[in-house]
Residue, then its C-alpha position, 0 to 999 in steps of 0.5 A: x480461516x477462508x476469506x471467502x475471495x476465491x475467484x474474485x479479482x484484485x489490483x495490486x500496485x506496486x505489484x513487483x517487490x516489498x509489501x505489494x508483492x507479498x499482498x499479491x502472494x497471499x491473495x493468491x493463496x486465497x485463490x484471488x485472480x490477480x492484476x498486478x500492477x508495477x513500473x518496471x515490466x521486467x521485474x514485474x513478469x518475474x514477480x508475477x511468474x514466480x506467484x504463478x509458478x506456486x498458485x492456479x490463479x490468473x494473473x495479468x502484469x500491467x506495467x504504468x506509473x499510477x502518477x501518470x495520468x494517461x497511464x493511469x487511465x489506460x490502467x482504469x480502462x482494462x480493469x475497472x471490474x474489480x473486487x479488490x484495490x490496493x493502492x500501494x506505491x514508493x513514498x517520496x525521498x526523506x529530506x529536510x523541510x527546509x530543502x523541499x521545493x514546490x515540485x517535489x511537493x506537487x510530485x509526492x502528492x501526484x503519486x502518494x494522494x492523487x493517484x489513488x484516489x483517482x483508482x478509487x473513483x475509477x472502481x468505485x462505482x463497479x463495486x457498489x452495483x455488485x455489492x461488494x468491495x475491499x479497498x486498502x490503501x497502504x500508507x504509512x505511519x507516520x501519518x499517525x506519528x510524523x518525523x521531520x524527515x518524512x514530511x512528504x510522505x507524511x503530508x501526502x499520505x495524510x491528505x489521502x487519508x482525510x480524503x477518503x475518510x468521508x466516503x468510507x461512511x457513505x459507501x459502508x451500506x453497500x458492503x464496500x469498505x475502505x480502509x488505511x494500512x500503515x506500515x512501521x519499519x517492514x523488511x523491504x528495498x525502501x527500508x534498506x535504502x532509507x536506512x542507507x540514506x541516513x547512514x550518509x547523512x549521520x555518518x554511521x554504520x548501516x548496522x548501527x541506524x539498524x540496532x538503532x531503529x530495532x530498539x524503540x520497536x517493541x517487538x525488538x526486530x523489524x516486520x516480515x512482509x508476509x505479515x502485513x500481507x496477512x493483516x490486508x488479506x483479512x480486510x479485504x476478506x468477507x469477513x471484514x465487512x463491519x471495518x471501514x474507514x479505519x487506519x490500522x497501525x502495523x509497527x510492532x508497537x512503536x505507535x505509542x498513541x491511544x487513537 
């Protein structure tokens, strides 16, 4: 299928590895010019030149920490002119209730809620005088099924969630959509350090919180990258004018949920 995006322009967050870097590489495929958008420059030229070894698309790397308010707004000021946003950045640490201070709260919703929504406002209007506009946010899914562990991620993410959910409606009639990703246990850095993290605080072997995890996944493995790529690719095609406001839930199942 052609998604219909060749030569149109995407800003990608967290841009440089795990789920980012595959909706970089599959846009690319598209023939999607890219802005690719990451912490660290390092990793993020190595990321972007190896999308640019494989696809003759342009791509610019533009190193900031969206949660930054002036490096964010530097961000907005070279590329506001876009077709497609996906907002995308590292949840905040798993943690018990309990232990959370106020700061790690504000921090969590700084990067997770306020962040984005500040990049959608900033090309928003862009897109609606153009007529077009794909915007997705990648979450996660335990907005939909939270854990104890995740509350700052979940609350974060859920507030982004809410925030956007009115202005899907009220910008759908200029072909600018808005929709939600929520990944499940995907093959990524996060992944592997989360798991690391409740391997020490269960005190047990990596490969058992790995089986652990695997069986209550219907799909009985965990996701490839690639294939949440796919899934955002499409959202943000031509094809997906008539899906806005939507939270699509990609977890092999586990989501056990009629809504």
């Amino acid at each position: 299928m052609d998604l219909g995006l060749k030569s149109r322009w995407a800003m990608v967050c967290g841009a440089s590895a795990g789920l980012g870097l595959a909706c970089s590489e599959v846009l690319a495929s598209e023939g999607v010019n890219l802005v690719m958008v990451a912490r660290d420059p390092v990793r993020l030229k190595t990321s972007a030149d190896n999308i640019q070894a494989n696809y003759p698309v342009e791509i610019i790397t533009h190193s900031a920490n969206i949660s930054h308010p002036k490096e964010r707004d530097q961000l907005l000021q070279n590329f506001s002119n876009l077709d497609i946003l996906i907002t995308n950045s590292g949840g905040p640490p798993i943690a018990d209730f309990m232990s959370i201070a106020t700061e790690q709260w504000l921090d969590a919703l700084s990067l997770n809620m306020l962040a984005p929504i500040a990049l959608i406002r900033g090309v928003i209007d862009g897109m609606v005088k153009r007529k077009f506009g794909r915007i997705v946010n990648i979450t996660s899914v335990s907005v939909k099924s939270p854990r104890s562990t995740m509350c700052l991620s979940t609350g974060a993410r859920a507030g982004l969630t809410g925030a956007i959910s009115a202005l899907a409606r009220d910008i759908a009639k200029h072909n600018v959509t808005i929709n939600n990703l929520l990944p499940g246990p995907f093959i990524t850095e996060r992944l592997k350090k989360n798991n690391e993290l409740r391997s020490q605080y269960e005190n047990v072997p990596i490969s058992d919180i790995e089986k652990d995890i695997i069986s209550h996944i219907p799909a009985r493995r965990f996701g490839d990258p690639y294939e949440f790529a796919c899934a955002s690719a499409f959202l943000c095609s031509i094809h997906a004018g008539f899906i806005t406001g939507q939270n699509l839930v990609i977890d092999g199942g586990s989501f056990r949920g009629l809504l």
